[in-house]
Structure formats: structure tokens, C-alpha cells
C-alpha positions in Angstrom: -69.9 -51.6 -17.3 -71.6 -54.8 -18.9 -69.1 -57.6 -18.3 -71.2 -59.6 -20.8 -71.0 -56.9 -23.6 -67.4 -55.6 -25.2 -66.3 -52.7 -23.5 -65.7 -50.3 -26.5 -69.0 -51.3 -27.5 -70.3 -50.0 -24.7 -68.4 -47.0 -25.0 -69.9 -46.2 -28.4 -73.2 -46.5 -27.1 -72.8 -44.6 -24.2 -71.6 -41.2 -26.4 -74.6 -42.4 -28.4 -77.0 -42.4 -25.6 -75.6 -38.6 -24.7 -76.3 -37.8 -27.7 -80.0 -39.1 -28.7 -80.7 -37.4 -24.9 -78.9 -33.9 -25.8 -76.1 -34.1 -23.0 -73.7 -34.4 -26.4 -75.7 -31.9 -28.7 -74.6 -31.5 -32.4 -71.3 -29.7 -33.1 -69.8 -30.4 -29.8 -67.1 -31.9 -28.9 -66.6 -35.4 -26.8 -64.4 -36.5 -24.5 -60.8 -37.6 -25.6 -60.3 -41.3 -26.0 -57.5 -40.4 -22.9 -60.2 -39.1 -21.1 -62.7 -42.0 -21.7 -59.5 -44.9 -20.8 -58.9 -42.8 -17.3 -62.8 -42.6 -16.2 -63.1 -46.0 -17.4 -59.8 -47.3 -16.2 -59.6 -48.7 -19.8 -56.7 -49.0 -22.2 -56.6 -46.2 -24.4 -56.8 -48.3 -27.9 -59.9 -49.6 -26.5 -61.7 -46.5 -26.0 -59.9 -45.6 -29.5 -61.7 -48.7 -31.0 -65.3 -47.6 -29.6 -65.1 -43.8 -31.0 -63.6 -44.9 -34.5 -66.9 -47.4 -34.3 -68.6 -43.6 -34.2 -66.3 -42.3 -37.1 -67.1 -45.0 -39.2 -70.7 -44.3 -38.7 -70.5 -40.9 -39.2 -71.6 -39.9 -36.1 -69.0 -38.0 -34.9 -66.0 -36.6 -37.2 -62.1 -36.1 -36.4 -60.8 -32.8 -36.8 -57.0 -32.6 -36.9 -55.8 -31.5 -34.3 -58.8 -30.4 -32.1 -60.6 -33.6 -31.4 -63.8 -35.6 -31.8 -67.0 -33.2 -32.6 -70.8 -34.9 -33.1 -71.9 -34.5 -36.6 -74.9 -32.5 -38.2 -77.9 -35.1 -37.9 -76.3 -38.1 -35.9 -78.9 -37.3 -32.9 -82.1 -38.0 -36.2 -79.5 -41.1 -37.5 -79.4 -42.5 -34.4 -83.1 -41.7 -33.3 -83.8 -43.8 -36.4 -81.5 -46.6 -36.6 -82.4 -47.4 -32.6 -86.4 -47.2 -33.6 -85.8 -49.8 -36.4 -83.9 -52.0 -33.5 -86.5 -51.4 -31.0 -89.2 -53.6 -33.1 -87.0 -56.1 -33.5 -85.3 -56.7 -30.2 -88.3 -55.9 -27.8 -91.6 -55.9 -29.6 -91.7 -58.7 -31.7 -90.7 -60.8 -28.6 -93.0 -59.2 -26.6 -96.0 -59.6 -28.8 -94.9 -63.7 -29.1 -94.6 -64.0 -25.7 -98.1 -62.5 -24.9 -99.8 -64.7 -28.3 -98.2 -67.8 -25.6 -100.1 -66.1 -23.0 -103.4 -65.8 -24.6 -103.2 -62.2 -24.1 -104.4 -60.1 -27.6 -102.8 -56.8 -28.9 -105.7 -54.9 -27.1 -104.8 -56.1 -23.8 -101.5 -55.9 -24.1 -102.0 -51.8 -25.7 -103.6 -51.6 -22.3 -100.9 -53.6 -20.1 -98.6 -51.0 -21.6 -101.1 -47.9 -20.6 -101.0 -48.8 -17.2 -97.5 -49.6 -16.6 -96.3 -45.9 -18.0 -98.6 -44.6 -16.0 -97.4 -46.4 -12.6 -93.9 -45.9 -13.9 
């Protein structure tokens, strides 16, 4: 766990991350907030807080009585809503950092070749 990050935070974005990479496929059911508080040695209210953060986002749905189940099209949702993050958070400071550097979109589209391919 991220000390620097709220915890049920990360909980909600772990369950999101299983779901984006298909370990938590649509229609299935998660793990109980019980379940989450005893693997994370958590109180249960906080793993509560991080799945109802889910619920209110519609990306997993309570059924009464059976538990927590992924909704139709929260893997796409996600997908999305991360994508429109990801220029935000990493490329536009990415690309300002390399305009300090003297280093133009070209050479930086190639920077970025090279590094998936060593990676």
C-alpha cells in the first residue's frame, strides 16, 4: 500500500486495475469488503468506503443479498476515463519537460520507440 495515497482509494483502484486487465471480467463478482479489510488488515468501513467509490461510479452494482458484481461496460468506462487522465498527468508533463530539454516531439516519438523496445 501507498502511505502517501488514502487507502480506500487505493482500494478502488486496485478492483479497477483487475478489471481494465480482465482478472475481474464483467458480471463477476468481487471480493467482500470483509474479505478486502482481512487481506488488507484494514477496517472494514474503509474497504466499504473504496467499493461504494465503485457503486457511485457505476462500476460495480450491489445485489441484495449476493454481493458486489462488475457492471456491463465498466472495463470500456474505465479504459476511457484512465486515457483522458493519461494526457493529462504524464504527457503533457512529459512533453514540457523535453521543450526544457531542447528535445522536439520527433525525438522524443523516438526516445519512446526505443525504450518499449528495451523494456
Amino acid at each position: 500500500m501507498d502511505e502517501s495515497r488514502p487507502i480506500f482509494i487505493q482500494i478502488a483502484e486496485q478492483i479497477e486495475n483487475d478489471i481494465i486487465d480482465g482478472t475481474l471480467p464483467e458480471g463477476s463478482q468481487i471480493p467482500s469488503t470483509n474479505e478486502f479489510a482481512a487481506f488488507l488488515r484494514v477496517n472494514p468501513a474503509t474497504a466499504l468506503k473504496g467499493v461504494t467509490r465503485l457503486v457511485d461510479d457505476g462500476i460495480v452494482e450491489k445485489r441484495r443479498g449476493i454481493g458486489m458484481f462488475v457492471t456491463t461496460g465498466a472495463r470500456e468506462r474505465l479504459i476511457e476515463r484512465r486515457r483522458v487522465g493519461f494526457a493529462a498527468e504524464y504527457l503533457r508533463p512529459l512533453i514540457i519537460e523535453a521543450e526544457k530539454l531542447g528535445i522536439g516531439i520527433d525525438e522524443l516519438a523516438g526516445m519512446l520507440r526505443a525504450e518499449r523496445i528495451q523494456s
